[in-house]
C-alpha positions in Angstrom: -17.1 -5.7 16.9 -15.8 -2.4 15.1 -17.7 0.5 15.2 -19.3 1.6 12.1 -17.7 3.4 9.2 -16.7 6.5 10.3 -17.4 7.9 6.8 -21.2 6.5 7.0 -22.5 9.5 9.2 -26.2 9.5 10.4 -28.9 11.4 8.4 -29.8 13.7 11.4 -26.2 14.9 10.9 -26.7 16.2 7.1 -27.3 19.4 8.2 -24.4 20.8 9.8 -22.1 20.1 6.7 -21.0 23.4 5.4 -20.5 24.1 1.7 -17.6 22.3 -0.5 -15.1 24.0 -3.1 -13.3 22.1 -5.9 -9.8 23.4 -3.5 -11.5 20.5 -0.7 -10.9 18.2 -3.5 -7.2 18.5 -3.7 -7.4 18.9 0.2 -8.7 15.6 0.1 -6.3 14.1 -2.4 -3.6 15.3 0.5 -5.3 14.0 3.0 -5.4 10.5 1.4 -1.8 10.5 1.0 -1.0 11.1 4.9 -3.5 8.3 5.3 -0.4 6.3 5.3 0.8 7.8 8.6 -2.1 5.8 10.4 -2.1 2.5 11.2 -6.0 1.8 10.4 -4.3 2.3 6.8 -2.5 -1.3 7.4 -5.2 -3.3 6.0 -4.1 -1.7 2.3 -1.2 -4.0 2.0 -2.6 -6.3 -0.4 -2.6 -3.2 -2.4 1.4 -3.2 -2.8 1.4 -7.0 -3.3 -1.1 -6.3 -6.1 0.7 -3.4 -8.0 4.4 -5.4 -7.5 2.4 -8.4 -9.5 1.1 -6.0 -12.2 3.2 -4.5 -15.3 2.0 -1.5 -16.9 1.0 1.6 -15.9 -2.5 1.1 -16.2 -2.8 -1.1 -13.7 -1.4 1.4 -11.2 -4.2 3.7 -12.4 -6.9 0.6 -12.0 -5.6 0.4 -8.1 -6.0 4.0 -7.3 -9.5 4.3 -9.1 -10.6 1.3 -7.4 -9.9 2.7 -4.5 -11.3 6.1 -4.6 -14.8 4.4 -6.1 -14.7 2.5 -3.0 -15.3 5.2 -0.6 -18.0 6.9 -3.2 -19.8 3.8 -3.1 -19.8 3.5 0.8 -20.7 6.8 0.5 -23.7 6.4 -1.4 -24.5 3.6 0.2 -25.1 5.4 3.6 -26.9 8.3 1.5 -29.7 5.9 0.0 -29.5 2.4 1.7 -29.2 3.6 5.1 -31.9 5.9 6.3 -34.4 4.5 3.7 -33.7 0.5 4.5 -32.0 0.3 8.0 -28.5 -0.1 6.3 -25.7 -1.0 9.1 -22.1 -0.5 8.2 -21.0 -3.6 10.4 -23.2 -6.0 8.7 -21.9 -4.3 5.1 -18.4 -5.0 6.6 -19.0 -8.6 7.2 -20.0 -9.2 3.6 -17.0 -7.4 1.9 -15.0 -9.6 4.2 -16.5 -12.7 3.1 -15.9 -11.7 -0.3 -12.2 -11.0 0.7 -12.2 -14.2 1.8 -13.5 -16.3 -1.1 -11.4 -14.4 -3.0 -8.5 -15.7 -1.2 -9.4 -18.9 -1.5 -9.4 -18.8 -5.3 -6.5 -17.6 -5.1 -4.5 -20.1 -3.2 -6.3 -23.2 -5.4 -4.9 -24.8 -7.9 -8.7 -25.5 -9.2 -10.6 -22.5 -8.3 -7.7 -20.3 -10.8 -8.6 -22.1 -13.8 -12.5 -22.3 -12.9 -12.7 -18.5 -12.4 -9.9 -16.7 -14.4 -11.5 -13.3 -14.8 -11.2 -12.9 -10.5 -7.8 -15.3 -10.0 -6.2 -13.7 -13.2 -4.8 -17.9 -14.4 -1.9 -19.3 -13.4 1.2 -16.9 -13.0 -0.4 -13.7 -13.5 0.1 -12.6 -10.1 4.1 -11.6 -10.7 4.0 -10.7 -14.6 7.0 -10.4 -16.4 6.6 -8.4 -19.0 4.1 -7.2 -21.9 1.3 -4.9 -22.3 -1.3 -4.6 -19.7 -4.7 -6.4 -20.6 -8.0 -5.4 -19.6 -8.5 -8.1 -17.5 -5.8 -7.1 -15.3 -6.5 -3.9 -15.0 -10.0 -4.9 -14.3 -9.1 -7.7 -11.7 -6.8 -5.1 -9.8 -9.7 -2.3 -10.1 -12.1 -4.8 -8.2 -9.5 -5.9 -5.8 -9.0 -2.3 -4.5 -12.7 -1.9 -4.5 -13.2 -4.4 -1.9 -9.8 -4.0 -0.2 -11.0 -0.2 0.6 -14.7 -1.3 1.2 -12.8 -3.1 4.3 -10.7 -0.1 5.4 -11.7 2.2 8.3 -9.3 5.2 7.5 -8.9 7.4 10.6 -11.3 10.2 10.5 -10.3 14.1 9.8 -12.2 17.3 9.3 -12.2 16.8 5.9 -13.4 13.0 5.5 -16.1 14.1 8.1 -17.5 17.3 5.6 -17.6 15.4 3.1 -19.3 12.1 4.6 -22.2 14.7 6.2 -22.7 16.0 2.7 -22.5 12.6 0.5 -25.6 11.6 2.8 -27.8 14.8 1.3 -28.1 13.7 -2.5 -28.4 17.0 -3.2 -25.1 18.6 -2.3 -23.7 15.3 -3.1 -21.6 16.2 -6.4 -18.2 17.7 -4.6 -18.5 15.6 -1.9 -18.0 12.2 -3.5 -15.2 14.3 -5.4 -13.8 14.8 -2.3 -14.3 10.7 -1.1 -12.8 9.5 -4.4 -10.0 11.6 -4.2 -8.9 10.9 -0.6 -9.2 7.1 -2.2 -7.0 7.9 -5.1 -4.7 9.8 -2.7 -4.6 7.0 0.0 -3.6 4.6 -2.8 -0.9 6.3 -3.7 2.2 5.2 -0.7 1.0 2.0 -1.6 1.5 1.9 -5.0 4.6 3.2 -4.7 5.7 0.3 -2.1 4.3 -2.0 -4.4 6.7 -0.4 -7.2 9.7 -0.5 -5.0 8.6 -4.3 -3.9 8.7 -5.2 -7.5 12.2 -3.6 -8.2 13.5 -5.7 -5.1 12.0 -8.7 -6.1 12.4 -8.5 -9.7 15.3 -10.6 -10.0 13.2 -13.4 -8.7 10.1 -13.1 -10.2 10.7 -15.5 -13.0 11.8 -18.5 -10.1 10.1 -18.4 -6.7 7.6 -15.6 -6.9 6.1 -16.0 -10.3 3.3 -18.3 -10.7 1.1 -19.8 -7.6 3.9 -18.2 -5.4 2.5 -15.2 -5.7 -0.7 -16.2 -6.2 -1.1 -17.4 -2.2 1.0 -14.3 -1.4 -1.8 -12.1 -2.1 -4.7 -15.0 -1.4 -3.1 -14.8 2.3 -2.9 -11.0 2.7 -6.3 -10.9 1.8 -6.8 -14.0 4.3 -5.0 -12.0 6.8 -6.8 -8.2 6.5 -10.1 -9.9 6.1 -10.0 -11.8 9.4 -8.6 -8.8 10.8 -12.0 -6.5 9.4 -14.6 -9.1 10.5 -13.8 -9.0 14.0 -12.9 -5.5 14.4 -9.3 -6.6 15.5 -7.7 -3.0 13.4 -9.7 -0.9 15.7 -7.9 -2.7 18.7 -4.5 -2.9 16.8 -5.0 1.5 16.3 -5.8 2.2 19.8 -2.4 0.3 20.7 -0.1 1.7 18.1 -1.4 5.4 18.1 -0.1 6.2 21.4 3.2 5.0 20.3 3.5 6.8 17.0 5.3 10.2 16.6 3.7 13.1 17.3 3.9 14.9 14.2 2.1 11.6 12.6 -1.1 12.6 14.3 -0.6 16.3 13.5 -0.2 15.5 9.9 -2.7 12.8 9.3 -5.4 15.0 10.8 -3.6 18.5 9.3 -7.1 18.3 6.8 
């Protein structure tokens, strides 16, 4: 099985963190977007899939903030839940991906969409074709990241490490879940981008093989797919393979902050 979270950082470490400025944040924003040059960030796909099914712009801005909330609440998690109740990262792990899972599922039945709109989003509201963007979506999407990033083991810098030692000490907490929620925001960024360029390539059949339960299982079996591969640690396997054979400058930038 994976190794824990490399953001969930043991509570003898707290003190070694040094102090954080508002400049880390933006440091942190950066480093989320060079995320992308590792292949732990792989299990984000979904994340493209989901902004190429969404019109408007607040749903781009629902996918980023999910994301960034879900490294402040692993965060807090290992703060609070951890030291004072034993809590284990794996096991955490294990339950987003059952939810990822379940998820899924709705999403590739027929039944379970019109049983549980407010997750499944109805029939053909994967691929939308045009209109303003409701809440719901917005909402869906913002949940989706949330657990999509609660899966994701993002390869671990200088900067990810300061501010995982100080998230764990709720008093110097404040910058440093700045700092985790923007390397989310940042890290959600190449894929939103994918997803727009996805939906620009696709566009022209949205309305005929993509719209409706089409893209429904799409996403229901990337989800499938990067859940599987979270449960049984098989992205720490697959980044030990690939890393070797990346570029060099890849590692130089991805762990540049």
């Amino acid at each position: 099985m994976a190794a824990a979270k490399p953001r969930i950082i043991a509570p003898t470490d707290r003190g070694s963190a040094a102090g954080m400025t508002v400049t880390d944040i933006i440091l942190g924003f950066l480093d989320g977007v060079l995320s992308c040059l590792t292949p732990e960030t792989l299990l984000l796909f979904p994340l493209a899939l989901a902004v190429a099914g969404g019109v408007g712009r607040a749903n781009m801005i629902a996918t980023a903030v999910g994301l960034g909330l879900s490294l402040v609440v692993t965060g807090l998690l290992a703060g609070s839940l951890g030291p004072g109740f034993g809590f284990e990262a794996t096991l955490f792990r294990r339950i987003v991906c059952a939810v990822l899972v379940l998820q899924a599922i709705a999403l590739m039945s027929t039944a379970l969409i019109d049983h549980y709109p407010m997750f499944t989003g109805g029939h053909g509201s994967m691929f939308e074709r045009s209109g303003a963007t409701s809440v719901g979506s917005a909402l869906r999407r913002l949940l989706l990241a949330l657990f999509i990033g609660a899966n994701w083991l993002p390869q671990i810098g200088p900067m990810l490490v300061k501010a995982s030692l100080m998230a764990a000490d709720i008093r110097n907490s404040g910058l440093a879940l700045g700092v985790l929620f923007a390397f989310g925001v940042g890290a959600a960024i190449p894929w939103i981008l994918l997803g727009r360029i996805l939906r620009f390539l696709l566009n022209p059949f949205v309305t005929g093989v993509l719209h409706g339960m089409a893209g429904q299982r799409l996403l229901g079996l990337s989800l499938f797919a990067v859940a599987i591969i979270g449960s049984t640690g098989l992205d720490v396997t697959m980044a030990h393979w690939l890393n070797p054979k990346l570029p060099a400058w890849t590692h130089r930038l991805s762990s540049t902050f």
